[in-house]
SEVEXDO-539526 format. One record per residue (C-alpha): residue number from 1; residue in one letter; x, y, z. Coordinates in steps of 0.5 Angstrom, whole numbers, plus 500, padded with zeros to 3 digits. Example, Ala and Ser with C-alpha at 12.3 -4.5 7.8 and 13.67 -1.06 7.14 Angstrom:
% residues 2
<r pos="1" code="A" xx="525" yy="491" zz="516"/>
<r pos="2" code="S" xx="527" yy="498" zz="514"/>
//
This chain:
% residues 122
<r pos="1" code="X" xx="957" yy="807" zz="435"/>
<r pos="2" code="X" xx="961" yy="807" zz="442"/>
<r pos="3" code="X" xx="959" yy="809" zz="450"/>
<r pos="4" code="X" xx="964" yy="813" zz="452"/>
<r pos="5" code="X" xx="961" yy="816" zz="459"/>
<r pos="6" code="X" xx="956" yy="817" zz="464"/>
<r pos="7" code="X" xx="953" yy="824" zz="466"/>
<r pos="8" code="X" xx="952" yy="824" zz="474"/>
<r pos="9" code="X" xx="946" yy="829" zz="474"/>
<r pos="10" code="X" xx="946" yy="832" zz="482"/>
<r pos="11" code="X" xx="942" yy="837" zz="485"/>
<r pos="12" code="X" xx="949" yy="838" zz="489"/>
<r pos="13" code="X" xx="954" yy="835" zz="486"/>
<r pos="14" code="X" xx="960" yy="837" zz="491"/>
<r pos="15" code="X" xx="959" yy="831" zz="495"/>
<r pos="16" code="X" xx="959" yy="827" zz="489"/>
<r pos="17" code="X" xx="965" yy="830" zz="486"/>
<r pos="18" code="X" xx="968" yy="829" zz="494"/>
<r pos="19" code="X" xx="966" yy="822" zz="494"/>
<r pos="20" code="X" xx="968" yy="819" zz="487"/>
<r pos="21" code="X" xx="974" yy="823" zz="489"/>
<r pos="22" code="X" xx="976" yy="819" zz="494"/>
<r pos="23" code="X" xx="975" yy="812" zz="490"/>
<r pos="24" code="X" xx="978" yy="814" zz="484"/>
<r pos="25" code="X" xx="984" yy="820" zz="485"/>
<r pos="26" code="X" xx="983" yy="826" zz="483"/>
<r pos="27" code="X" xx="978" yy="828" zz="477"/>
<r pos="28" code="X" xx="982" yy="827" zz="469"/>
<r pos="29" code="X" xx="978" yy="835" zz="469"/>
<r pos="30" code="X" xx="973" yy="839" zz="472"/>
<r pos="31" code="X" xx="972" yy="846" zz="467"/>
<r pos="32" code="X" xx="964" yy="850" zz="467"/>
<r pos="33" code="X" xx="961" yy="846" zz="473"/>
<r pos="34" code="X" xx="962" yy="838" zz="470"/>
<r pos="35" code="X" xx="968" yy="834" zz="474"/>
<r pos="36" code="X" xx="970" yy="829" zz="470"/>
<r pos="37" code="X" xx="974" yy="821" zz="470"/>
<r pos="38" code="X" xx="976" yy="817" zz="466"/>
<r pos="39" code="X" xx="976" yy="810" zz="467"/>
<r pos="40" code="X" xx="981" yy="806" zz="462"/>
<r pos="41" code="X" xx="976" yy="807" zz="455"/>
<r pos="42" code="X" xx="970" yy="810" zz="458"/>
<r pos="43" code="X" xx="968" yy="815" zz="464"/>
<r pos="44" code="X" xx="964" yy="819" zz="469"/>
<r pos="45" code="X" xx="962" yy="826" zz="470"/>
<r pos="46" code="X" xx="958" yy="830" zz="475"/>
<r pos="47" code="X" xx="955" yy="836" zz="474"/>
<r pos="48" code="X" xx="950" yy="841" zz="477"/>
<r pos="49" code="X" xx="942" yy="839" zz="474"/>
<r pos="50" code="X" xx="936" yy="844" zz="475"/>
<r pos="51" code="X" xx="931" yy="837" zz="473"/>
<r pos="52" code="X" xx="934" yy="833" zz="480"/>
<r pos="53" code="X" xx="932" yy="835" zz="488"/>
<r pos="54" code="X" xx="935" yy="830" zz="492"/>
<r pos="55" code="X" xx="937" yy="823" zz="493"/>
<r pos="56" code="X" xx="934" yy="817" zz="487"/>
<r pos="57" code="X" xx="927" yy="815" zz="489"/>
<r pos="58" code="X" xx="930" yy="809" zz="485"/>
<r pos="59" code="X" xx="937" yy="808" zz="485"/>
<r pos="60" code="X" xx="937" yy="801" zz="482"/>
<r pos="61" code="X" xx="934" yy="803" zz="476"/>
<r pos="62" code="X" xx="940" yy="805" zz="473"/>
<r pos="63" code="X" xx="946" yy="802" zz="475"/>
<r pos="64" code="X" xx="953" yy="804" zz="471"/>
<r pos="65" code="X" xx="959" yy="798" zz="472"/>
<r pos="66" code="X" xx="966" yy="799" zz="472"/>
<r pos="67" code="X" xx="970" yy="792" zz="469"/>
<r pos="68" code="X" xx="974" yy="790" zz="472"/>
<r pos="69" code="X" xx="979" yy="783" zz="472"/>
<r pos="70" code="X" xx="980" yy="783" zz="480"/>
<r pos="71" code="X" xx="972" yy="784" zz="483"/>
<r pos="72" code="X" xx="974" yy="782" zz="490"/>
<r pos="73" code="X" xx="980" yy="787" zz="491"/>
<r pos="74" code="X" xx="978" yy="793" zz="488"/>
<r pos="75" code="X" xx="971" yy="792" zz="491"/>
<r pos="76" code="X" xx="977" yy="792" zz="498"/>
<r pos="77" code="X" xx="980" yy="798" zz="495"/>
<r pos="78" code="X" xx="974" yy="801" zz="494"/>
<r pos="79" code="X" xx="972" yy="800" zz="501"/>
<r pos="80" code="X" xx="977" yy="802" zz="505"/>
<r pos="81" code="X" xx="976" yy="809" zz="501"/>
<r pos="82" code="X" xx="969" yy="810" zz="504"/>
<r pos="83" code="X" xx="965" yy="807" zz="499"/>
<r pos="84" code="X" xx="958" yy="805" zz="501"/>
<r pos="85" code="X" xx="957" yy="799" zz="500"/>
<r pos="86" code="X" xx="950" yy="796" zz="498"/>
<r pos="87" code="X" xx="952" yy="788" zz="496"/>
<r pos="88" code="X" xx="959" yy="784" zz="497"/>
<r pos="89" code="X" xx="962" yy="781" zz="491"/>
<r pos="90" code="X" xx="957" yy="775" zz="489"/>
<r pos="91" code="X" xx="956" yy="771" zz="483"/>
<r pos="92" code="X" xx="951" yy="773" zz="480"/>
<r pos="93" code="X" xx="945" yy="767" zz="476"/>
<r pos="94" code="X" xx="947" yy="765" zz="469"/>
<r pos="95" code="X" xx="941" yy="762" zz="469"/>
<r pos="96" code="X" xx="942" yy="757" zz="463"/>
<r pos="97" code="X" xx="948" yy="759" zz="461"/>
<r pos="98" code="X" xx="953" yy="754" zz="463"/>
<r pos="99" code="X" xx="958" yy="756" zz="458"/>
<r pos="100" code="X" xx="958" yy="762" zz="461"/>
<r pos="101" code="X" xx="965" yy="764" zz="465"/>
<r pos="102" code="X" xx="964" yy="765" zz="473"/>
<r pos="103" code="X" xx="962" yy="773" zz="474"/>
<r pos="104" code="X" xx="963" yy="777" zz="480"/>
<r pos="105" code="X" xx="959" yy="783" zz="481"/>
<r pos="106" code="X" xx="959" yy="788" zz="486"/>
<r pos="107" code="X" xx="954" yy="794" zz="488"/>
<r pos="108" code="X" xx="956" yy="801" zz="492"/>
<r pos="109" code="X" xx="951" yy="807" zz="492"/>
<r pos="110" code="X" xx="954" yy="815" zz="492"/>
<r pos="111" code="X" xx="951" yy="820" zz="496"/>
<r pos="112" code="X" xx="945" yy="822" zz="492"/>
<r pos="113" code="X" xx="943" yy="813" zz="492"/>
<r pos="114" code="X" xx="945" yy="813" zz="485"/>
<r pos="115" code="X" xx="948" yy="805" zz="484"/>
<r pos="116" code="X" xx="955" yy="803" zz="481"/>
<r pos="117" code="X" xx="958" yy="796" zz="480"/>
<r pos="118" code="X" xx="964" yy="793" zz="479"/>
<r pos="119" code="X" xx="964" yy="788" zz="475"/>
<r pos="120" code="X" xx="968" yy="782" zz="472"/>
<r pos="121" code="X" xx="970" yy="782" zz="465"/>
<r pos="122" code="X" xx="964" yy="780" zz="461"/>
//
């Protein structure tokens, strides 16, 4: 098996297709109502879905991350791009696992409350 993308469902998906827009350039496609990016080996689609109305009630309950190798500076890039942002970089606890390396992880929301990350490689 490979996760290859995300489904970005929307009520209104033009203010999401505007939004990821701005972070991350233009579309890799848009073609029957799905607009479409890809990010390195996976990527993200938005599209119209007649079963959401609205913002997520629950934005935490799935977050979709992007690694990254440089947190700190795309989460600036981001920003600067008119990202929401919901939590700076921060290093998240590993609990017991000194082993672990040292992560980095950061949160953002698009315009309908649903949550992103960038995240270091893991």
């Amino acid at each position: 098996m490979n996760l290859n993308s995300v489904l970005i469902g929307s009520e209104d998906p033009k203010p999401l297709v505007d939004y990821y827009t701005k972070l991350f350039g233009a579309p890799s496609g848009s073609e029957g109502g799905y607009t479409w990016w890809q990010l390195g080996t996976g990527g993200f689609t938005v599209s119209e879905h007649s079963g959401v109305k609205g913002k997520s009630a629950h934005p935490g309950r799935v977050i979709w991350n992007i690694e990254t190798t440089d947190v700190k500076g795309d989460f600036e890039k981001l920003k600067a791009a008119g990202a929401k942002v919901v939590q700076e970089p921060y290093a998240p606890d590993t609990g017991d696992a000194p082993e672990a390396p040292e992560m980095s992880v950061a949160t953002f929301a698009d315009p309908d409350d649903n949550y992103f990350q960038l995240v270091s490689p893991m």
